[in-house]
mmCIF file of the N, C-alpha and C atoms, coordinates in Angstrom:
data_MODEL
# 
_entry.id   MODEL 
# 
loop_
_atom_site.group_PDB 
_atom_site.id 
_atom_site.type_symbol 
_atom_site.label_atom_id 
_atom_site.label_alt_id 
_atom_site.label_comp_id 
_atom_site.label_asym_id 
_atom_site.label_entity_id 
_atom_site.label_seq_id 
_atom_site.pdbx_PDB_ins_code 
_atom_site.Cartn_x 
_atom_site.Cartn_y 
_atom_site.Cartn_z 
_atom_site.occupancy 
_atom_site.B_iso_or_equiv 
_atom_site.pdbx_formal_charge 
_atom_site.auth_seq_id 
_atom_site.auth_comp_id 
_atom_site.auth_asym_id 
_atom_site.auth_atom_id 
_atom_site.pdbx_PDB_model_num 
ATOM 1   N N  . UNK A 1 1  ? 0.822  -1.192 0.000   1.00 0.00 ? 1  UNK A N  1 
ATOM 2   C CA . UNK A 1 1  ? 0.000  0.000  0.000   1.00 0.00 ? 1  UNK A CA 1 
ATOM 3   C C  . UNK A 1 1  ? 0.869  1.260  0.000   1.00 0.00 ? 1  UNK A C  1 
ATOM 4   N N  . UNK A 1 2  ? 1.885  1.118  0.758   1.00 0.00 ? 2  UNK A N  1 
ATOM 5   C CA . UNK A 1 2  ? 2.420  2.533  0.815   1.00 0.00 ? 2  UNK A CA 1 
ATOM 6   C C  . UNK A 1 2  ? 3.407  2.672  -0.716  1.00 0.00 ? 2  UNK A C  1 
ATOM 7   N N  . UNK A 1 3  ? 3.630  1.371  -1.050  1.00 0.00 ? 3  UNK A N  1 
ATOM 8   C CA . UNK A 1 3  ? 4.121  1.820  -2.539  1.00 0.00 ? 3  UNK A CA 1 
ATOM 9   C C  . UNK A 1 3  ? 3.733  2.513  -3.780  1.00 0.00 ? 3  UNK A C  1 
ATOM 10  N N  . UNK A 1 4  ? 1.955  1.740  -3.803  1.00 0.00 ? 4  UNK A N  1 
ATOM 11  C CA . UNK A 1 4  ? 0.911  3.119  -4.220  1.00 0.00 ? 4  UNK A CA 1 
ATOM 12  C C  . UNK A 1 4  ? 1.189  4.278  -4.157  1.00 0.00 ? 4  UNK A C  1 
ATOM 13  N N  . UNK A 1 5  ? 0.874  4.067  -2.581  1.00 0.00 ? 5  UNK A N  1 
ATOM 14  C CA . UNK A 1 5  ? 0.328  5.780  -2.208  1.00 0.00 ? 5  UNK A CA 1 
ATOM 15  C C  . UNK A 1 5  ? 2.178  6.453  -2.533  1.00 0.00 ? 5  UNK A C  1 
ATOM 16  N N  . UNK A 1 6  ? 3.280  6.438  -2.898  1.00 0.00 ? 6  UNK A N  1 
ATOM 17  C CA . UNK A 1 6  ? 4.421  6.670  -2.776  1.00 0.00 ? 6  UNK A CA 1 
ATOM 18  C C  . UNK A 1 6  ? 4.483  6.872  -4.931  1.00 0.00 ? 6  UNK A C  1 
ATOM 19  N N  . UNK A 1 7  ? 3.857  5.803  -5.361  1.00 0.00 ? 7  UNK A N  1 
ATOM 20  C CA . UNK A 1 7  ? 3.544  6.167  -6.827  1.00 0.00 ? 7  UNK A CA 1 
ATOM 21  C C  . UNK A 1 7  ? 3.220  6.831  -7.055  1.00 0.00 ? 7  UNK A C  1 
ATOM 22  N N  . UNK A 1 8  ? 1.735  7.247  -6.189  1.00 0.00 ? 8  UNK A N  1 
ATOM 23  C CA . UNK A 1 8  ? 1.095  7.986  -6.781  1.00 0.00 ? 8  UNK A CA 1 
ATOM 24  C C  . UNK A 1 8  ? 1.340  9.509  -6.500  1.00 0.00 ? 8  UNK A C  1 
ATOM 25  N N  . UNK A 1 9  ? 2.042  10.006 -5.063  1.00 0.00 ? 9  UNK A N  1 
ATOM 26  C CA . UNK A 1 9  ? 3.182  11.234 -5.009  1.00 0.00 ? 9  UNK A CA 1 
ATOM 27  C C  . UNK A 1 9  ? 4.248  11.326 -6.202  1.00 0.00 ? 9  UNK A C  1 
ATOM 28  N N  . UNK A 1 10 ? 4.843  10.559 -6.565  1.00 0.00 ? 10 UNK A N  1 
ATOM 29  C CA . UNK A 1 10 ? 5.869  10.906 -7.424  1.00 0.00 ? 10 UNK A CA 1 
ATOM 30  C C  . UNK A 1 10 ? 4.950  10.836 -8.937  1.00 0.00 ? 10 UNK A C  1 
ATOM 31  N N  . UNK A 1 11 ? 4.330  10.512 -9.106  1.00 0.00 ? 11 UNK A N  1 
ATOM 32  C CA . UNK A 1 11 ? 3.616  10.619 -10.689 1.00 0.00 ? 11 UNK A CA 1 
ATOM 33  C C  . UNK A 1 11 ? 2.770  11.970 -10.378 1.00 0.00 ? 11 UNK A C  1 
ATOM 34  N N  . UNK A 1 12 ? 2.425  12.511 -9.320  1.00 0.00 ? 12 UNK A N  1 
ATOM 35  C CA . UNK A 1 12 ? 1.598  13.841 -8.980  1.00 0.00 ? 12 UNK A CA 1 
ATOM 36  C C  . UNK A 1 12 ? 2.752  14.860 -9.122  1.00 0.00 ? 12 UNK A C  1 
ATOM 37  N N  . UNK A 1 13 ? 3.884  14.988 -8.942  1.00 0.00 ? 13 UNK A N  1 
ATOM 38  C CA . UNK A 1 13 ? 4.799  16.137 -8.670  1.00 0.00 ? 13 UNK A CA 1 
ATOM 39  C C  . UNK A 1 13 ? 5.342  15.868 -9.584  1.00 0.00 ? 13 UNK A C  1 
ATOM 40  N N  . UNK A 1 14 ? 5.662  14.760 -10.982 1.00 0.00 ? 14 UNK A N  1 
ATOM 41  C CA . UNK A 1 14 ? 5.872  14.882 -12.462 1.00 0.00 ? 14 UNK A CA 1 
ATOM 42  C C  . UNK A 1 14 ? 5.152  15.294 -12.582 1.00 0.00 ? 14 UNK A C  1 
ATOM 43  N N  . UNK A 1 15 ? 3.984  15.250 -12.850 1.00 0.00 ? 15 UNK A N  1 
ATOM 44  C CA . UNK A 1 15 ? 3.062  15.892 -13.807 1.00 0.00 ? 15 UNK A CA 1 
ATOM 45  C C  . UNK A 1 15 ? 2.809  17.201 -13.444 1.00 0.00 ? 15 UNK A C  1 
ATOM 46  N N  . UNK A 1 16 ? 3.216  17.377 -12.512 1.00 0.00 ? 16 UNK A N  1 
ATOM 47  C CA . UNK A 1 16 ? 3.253  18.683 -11.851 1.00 0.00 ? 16 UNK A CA 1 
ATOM 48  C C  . UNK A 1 16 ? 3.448  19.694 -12.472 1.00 0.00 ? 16 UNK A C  1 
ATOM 49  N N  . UNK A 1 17 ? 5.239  19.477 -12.077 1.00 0.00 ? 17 UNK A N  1 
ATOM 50  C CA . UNK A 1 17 ? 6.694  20.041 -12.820 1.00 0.00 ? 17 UNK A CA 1 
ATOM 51  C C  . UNK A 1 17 ? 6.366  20.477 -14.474 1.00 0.00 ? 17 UNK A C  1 
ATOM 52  N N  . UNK A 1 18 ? 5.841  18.939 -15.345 1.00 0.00 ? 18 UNK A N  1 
ATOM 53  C CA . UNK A 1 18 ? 5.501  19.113 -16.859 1.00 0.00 ? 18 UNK A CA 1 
ATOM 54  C C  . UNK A 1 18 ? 4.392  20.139 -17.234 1.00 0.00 ? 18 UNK A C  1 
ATOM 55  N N  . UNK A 1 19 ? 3.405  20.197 -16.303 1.00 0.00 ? 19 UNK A N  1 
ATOM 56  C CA . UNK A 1 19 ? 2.303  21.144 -16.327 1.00 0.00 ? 19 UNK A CA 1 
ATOM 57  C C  . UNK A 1 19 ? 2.153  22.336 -16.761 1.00 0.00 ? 19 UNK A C  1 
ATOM 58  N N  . UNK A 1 20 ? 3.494  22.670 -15.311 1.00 0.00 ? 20 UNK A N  1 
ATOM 59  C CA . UNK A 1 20 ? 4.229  23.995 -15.761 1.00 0.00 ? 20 UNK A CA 1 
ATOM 60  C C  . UNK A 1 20 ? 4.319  24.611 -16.543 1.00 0.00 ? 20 UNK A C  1 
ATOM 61  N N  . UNK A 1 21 ? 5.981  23.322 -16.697 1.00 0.00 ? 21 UNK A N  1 
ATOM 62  C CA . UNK A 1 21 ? 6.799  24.280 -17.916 1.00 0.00 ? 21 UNK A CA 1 
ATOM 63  C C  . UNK A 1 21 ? 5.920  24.162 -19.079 1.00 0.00 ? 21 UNK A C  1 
ATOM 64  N N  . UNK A 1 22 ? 5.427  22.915 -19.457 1.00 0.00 ? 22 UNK A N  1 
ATOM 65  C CA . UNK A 1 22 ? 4.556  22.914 -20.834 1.00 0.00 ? 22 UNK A CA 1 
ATOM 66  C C  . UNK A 1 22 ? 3.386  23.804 -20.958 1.00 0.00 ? 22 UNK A C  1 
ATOM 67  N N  . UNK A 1 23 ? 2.667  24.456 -19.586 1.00 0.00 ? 23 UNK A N  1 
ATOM 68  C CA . UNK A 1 23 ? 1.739  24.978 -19.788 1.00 0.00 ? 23 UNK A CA 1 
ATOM 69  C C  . UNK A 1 23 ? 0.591  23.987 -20.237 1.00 0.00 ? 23 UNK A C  1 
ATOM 70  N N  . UNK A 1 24 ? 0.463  22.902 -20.159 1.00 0.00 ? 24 UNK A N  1 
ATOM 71  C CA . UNK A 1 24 ? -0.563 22.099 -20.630 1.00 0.00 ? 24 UNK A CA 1 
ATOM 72  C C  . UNK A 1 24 ? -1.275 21.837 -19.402 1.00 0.00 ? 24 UNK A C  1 
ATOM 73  N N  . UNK A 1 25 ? -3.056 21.884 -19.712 1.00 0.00 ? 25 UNK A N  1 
ATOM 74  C CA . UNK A 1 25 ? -3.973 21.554 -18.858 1.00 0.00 ? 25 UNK A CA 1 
ATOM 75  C C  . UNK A 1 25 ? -3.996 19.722 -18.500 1.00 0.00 ? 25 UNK A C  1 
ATOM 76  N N  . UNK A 1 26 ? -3.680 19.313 -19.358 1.00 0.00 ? 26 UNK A N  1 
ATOM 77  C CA . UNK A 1 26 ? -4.048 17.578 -19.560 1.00 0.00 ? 26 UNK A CA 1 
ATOM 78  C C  . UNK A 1 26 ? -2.658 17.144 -18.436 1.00 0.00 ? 26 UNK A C  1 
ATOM 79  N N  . UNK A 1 27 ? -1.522 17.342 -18.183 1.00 0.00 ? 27 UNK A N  1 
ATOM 80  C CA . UNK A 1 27 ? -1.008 17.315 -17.183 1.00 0.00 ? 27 UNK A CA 1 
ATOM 81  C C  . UNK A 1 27 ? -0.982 17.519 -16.075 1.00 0.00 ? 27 UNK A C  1 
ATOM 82  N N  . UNK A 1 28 ? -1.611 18.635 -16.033 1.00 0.00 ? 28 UNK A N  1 
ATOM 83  C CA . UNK A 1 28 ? -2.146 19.193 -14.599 1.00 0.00 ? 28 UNK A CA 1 
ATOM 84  C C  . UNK A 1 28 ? -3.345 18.599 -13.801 1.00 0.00 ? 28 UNK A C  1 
ATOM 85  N N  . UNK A 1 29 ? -4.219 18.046 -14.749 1.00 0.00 ? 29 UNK A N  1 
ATOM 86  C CA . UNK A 1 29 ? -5.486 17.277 -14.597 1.00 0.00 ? 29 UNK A CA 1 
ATOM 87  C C  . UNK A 1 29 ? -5.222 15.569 -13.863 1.00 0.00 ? 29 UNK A C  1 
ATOM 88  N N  . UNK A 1 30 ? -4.058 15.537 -14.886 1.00 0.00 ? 30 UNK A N  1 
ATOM 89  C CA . UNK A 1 30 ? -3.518 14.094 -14.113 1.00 0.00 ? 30 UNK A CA 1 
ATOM 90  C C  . UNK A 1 30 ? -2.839 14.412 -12.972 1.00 0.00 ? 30 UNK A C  1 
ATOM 91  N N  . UNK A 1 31 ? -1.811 15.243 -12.460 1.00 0.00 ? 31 UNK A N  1 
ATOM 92  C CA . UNK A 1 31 ? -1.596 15.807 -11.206 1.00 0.00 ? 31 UNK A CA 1 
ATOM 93  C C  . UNK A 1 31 ? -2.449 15.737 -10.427 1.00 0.00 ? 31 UNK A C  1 
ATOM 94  N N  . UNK A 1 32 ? -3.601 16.501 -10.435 1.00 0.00 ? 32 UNK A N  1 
ATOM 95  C CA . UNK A 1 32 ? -4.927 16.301 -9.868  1.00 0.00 ? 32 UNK A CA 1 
ATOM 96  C C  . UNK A 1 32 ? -4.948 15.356 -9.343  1.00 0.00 ? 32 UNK A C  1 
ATOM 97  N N  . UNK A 1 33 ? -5.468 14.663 -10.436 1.00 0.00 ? 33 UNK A N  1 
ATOM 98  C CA . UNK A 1 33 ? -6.008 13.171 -10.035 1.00 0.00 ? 33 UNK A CA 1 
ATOM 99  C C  . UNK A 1 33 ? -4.877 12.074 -9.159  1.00 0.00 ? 33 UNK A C  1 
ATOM 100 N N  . UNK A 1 34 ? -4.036 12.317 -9.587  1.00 0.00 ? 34 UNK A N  1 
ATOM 101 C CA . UNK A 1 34 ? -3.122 11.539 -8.529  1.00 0.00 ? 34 UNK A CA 1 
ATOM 102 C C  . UNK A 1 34 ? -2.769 12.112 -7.241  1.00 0.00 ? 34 UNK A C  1 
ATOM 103 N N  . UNK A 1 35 ? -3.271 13.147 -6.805  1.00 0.00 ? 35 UNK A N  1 
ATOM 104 C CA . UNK A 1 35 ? -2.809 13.850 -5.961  1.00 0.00 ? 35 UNK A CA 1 
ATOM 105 C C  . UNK A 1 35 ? -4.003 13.352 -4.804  1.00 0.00 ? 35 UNK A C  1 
ATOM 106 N N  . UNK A 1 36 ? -5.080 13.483 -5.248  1.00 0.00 ? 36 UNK A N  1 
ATOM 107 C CA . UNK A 1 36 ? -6.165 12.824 -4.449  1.00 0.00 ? 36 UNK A CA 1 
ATOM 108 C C  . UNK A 1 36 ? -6.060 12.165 -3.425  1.00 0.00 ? 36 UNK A C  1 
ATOM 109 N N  . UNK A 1 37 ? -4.967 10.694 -3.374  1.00 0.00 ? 37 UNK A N  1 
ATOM 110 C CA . UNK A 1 37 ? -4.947 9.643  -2.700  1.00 0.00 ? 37 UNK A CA 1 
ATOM 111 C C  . UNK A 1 37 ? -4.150 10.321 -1.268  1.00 0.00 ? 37 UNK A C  1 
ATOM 112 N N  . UNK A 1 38 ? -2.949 11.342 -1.981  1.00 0.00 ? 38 UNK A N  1 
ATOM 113 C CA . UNK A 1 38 ? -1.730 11.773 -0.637  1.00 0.00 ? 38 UNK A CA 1 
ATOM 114 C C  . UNK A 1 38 ? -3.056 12.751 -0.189  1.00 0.00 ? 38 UNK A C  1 
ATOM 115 N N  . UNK A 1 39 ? -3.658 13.506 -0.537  1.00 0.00 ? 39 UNK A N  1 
ATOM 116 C CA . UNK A 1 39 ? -4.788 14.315 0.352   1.00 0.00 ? 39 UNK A CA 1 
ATOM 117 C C  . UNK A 1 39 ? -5.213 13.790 1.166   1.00 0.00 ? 39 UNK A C  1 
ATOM 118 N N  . UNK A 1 40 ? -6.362 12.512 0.879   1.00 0.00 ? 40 UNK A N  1 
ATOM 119 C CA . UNK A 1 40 ? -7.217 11.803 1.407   1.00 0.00 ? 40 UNK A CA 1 
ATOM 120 C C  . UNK A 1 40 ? -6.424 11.251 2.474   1.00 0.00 ? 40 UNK A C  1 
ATOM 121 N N  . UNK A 1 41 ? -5.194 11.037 2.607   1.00 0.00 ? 41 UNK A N  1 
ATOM 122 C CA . UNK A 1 41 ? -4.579 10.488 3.843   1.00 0.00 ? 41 UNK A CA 1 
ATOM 123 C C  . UNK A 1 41 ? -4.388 11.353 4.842   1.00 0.00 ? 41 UNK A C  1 
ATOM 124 N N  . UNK A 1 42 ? -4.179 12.567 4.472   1.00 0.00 ? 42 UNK A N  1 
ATOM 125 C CA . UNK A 1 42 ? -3.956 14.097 5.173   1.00 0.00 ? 42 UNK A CA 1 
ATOM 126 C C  . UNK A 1 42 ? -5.280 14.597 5.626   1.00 0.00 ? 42 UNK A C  1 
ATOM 127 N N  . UNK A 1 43 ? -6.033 13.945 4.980   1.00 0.00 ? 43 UNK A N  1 
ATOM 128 C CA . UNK A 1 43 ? -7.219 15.297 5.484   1.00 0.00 ? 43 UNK A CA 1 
ATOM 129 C C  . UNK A 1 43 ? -7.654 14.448 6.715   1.00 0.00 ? 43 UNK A C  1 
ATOM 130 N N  . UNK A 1 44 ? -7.662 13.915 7.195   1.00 0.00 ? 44 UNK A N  1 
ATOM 131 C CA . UNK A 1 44 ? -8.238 13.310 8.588   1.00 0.00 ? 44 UNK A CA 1 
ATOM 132 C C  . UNK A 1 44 ? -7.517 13.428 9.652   1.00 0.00 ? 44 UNK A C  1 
ATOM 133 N N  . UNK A 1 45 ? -6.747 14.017 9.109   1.00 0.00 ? 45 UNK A N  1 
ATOM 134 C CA . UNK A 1 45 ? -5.245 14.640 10.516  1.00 0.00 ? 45 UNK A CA 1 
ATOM 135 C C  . UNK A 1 45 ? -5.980 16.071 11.524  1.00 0.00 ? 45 UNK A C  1 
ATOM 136 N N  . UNK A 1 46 ? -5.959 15.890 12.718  1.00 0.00 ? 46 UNK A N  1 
ATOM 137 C CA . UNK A 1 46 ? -6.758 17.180 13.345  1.00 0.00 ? 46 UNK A CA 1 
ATOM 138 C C  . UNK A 1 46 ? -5.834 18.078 14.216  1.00 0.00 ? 46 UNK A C  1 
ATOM 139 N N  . UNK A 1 47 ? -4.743 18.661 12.733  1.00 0.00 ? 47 UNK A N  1 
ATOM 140 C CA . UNK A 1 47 ? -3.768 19.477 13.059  1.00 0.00 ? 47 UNK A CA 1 
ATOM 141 C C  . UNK A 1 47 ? -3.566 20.656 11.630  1.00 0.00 ? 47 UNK A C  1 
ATOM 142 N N  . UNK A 1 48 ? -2.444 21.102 11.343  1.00 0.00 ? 48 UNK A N  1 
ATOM 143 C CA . UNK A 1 48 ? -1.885 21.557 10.697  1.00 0.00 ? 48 UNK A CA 1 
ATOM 144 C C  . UNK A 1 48 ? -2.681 21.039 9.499   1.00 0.00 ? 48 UNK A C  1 
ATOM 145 N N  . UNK A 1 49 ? -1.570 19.714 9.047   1.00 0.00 ? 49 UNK A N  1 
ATOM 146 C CA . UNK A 1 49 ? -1.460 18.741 8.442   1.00 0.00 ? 49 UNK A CA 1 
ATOM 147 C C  . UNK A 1 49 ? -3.035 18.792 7.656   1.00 0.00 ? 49 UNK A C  1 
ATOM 148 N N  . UNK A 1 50 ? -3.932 19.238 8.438   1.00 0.00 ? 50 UNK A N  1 
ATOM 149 C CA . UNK A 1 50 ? -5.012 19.084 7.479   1.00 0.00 ? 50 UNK A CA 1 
ATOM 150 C C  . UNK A 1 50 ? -5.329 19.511 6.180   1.00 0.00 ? 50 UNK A C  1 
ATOM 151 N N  . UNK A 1 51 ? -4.286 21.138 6.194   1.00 0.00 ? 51 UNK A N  1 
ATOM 152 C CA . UNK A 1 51 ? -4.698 21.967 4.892   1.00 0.00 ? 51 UNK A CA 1 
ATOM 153 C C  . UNK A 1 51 ? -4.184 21.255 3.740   1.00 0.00 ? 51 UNK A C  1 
ATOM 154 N N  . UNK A 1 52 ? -3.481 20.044 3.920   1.00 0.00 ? 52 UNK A N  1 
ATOM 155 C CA . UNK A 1 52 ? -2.768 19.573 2.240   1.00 0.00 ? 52 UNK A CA 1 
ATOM 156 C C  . UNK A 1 52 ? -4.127 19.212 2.099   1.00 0.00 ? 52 UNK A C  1 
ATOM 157 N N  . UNK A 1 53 ? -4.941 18.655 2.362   1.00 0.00 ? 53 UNK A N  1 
ATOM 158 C CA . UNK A 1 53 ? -6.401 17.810 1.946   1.00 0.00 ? 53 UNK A CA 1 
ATOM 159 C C  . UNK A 1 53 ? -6.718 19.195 0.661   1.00 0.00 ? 53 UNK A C  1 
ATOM 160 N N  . UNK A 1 54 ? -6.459 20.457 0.841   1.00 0.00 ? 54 UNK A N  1 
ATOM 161 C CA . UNK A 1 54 ? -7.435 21.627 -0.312  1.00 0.00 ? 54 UNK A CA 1 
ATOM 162 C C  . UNK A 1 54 ? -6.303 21.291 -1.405  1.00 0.00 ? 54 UNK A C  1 
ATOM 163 N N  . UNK A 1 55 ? -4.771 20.653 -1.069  1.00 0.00 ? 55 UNK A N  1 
ATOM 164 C CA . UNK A 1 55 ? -4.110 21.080 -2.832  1.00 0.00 ? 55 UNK A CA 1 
ATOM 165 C C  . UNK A 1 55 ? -4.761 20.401 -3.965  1.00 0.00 ? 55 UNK A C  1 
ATOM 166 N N  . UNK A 1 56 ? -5.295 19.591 -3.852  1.00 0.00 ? 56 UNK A N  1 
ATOM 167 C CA . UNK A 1 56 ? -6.282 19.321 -5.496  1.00 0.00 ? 56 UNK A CA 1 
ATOM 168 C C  . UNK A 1 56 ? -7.163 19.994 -5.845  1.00 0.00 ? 56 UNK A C  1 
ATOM 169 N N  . UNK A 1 57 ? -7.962 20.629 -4.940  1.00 0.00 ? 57 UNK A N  1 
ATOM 170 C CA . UNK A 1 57 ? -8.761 21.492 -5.075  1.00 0.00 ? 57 UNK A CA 1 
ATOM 171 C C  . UNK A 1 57 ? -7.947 23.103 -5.616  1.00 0.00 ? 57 UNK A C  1 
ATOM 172 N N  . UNK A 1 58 ? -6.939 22.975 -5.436  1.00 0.00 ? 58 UNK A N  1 
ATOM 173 C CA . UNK A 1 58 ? -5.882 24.231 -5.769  1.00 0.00 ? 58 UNK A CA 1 
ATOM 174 C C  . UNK A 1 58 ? -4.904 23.685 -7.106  1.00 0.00 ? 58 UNK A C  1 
ATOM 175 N N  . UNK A 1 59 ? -4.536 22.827 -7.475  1.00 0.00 ? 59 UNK A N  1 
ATOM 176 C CA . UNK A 1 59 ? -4.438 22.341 -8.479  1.00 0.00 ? 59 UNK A CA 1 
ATOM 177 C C  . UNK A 1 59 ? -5.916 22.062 -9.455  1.00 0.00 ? 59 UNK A C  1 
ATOM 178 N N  . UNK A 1 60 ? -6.627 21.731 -9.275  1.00 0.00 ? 60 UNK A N  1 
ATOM 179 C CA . UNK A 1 60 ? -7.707 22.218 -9.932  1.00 0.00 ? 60 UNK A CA 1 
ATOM 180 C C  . UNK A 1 60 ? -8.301 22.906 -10.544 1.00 0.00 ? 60 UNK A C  1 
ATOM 181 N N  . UNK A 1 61 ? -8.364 23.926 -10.286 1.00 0.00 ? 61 UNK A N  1 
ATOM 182 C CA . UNK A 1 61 ? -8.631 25.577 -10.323 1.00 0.00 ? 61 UNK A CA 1 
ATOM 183 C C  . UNK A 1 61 ? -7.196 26.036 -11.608 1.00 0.00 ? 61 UNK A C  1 
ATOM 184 N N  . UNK A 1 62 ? -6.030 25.324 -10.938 1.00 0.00 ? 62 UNK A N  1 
ATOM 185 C CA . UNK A 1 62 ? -5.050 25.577 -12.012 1.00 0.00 ? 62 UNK A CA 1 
ATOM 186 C C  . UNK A 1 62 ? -5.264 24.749 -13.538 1.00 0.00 ? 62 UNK A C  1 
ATOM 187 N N  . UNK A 1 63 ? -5.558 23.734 -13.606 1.00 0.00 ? 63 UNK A N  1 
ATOM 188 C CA . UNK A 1 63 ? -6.432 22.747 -14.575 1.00 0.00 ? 63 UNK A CA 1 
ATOM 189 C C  . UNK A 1 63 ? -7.465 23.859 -15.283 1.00 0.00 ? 63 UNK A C  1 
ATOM 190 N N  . UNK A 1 64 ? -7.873 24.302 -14.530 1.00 0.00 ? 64 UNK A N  1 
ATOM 191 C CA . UNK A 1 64 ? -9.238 25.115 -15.092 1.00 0.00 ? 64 UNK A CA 1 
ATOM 192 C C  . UNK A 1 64 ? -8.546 26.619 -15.558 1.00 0.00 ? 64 UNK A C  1 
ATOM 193 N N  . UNK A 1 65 ? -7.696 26.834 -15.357 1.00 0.00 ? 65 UNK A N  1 
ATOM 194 C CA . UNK A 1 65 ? -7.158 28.142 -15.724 1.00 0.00 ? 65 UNK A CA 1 
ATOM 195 C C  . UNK A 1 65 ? -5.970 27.548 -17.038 1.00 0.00 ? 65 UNK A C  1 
ATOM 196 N N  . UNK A 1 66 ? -5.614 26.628 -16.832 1.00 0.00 ? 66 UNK A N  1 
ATOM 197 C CA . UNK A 1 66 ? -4.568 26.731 -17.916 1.00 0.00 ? 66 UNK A CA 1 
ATOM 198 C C  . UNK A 1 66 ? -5.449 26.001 -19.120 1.00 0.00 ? 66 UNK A C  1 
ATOM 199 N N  . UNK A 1 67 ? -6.735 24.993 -18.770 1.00 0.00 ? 67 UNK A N  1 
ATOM 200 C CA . UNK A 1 67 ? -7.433 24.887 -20.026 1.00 0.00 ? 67 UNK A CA 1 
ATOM 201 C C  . UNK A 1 67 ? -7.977 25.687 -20.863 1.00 0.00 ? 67 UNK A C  1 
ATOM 202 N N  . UNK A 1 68 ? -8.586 27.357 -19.913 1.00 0.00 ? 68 UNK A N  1 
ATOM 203 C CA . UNK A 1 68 ? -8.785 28.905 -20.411 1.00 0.00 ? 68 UNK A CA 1 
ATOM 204 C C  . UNK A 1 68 ? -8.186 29.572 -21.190 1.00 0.00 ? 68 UNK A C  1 
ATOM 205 N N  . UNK A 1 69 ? -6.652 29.129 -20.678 1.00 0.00 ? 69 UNK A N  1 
ATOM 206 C CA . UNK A 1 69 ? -5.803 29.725 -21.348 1.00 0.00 ? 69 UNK A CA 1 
ATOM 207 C C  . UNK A 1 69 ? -5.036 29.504 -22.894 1.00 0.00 ? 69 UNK A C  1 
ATOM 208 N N  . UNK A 1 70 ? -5.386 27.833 -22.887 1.00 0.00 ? 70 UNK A N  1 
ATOM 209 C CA . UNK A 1 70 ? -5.264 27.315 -24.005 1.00 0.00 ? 70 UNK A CA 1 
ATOM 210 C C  . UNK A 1 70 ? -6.481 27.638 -25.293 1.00 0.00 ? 70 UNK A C  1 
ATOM 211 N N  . UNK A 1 71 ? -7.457 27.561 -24.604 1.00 0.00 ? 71 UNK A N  1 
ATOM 212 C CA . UNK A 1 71 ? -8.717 27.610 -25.301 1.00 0.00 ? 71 UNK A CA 1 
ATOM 213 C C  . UNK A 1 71 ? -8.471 29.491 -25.971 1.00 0.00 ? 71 UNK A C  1 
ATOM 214 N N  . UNK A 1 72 ? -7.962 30.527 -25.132 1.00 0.00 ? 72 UNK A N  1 
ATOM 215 C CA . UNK A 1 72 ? -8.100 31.556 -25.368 1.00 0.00 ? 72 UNK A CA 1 
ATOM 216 C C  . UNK A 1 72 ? -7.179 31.828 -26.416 1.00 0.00 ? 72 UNK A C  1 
ATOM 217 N N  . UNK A 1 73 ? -5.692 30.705 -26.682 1.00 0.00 ? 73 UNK A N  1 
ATOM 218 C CA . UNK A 1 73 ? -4.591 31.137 -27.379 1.00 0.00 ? 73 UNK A CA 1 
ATOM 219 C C  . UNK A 1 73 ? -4.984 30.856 -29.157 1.00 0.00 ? 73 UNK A C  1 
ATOM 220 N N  . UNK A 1 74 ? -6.143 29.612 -28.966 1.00 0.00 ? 74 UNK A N  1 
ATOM 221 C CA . UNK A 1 74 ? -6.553 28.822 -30.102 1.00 0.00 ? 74 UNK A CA 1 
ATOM 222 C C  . UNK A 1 74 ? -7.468 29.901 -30.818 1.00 0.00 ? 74 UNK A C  1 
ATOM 223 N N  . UNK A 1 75 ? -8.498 30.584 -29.875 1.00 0.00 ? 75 UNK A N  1 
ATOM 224 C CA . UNK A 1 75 ? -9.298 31.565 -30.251 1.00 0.00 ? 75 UNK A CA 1 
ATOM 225 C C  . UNK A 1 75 ? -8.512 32.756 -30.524 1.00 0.00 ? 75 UNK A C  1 
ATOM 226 N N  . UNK A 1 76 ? -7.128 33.220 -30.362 1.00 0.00 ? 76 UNK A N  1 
ATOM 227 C CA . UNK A 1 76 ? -6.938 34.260 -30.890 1.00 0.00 ? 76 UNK A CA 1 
ATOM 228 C C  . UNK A 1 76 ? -5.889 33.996 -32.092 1.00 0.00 ? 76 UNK A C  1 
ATOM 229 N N  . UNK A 1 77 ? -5.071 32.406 -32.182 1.00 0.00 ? 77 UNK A N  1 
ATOM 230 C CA . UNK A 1 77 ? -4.726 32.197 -33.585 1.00 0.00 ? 77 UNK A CA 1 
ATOM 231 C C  . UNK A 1 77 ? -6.114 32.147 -34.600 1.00 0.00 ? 77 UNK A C  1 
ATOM 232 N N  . UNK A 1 78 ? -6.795 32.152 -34.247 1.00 0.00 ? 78 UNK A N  1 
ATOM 233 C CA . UNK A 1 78 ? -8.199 31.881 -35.285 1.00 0.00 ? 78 UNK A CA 1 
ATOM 234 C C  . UNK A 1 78 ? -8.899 33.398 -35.874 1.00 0.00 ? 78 UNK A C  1 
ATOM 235 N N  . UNK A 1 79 ? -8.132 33.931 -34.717 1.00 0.00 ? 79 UNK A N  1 
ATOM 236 C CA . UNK A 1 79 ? -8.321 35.698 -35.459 1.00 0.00 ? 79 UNK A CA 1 
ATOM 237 C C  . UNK A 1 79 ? -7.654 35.889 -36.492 1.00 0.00 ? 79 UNK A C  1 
ATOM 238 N N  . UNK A 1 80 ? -6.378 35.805 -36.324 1.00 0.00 ? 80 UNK A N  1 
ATOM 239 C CA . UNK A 1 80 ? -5.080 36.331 -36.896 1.00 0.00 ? 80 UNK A CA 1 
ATOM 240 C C  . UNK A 1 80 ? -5.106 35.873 -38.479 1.00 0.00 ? 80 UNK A C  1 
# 
């Protein structure tokens, strides 16, 4: 189990990193989604420790902004 949950951290902070620099939403989305599992272990902690439970929800929001942003770059090559 903890090799999972240890996969699925290191495939969340690649896709992370690629997100980034590539600026691509479809990376960030999988970030997301793998990020889920290290939350869900965090959020039942009744300390500190609780606030990692919101980073997908904050990666998310980034998903949703860099798909905007793509969508907005396509709509203004389509001007040009």
């Amino acid at each position: 189990m903890l090799l999972l949950w240890s996969m699925s951290f290191v495939v969340a902070i690649f896709a992370l990193v690629l997100a980034v620099v590539k600026c691509s939403w479809i990376f960030m989305l999988i970030s997301t989604i793998t990020c889920i599992p290290v939350a869900a272990y965090f959020w039942g902690a009744n300390n500190a420790w609780q606030s990692i439970g919101f980073i997908p929800l904050f990666l998310l929001m980034l998903t949703m902004a860099f798909w905007f942003l793509e969508k907005k770059v396509i709509i203004w090559r389509d001007l040009k």
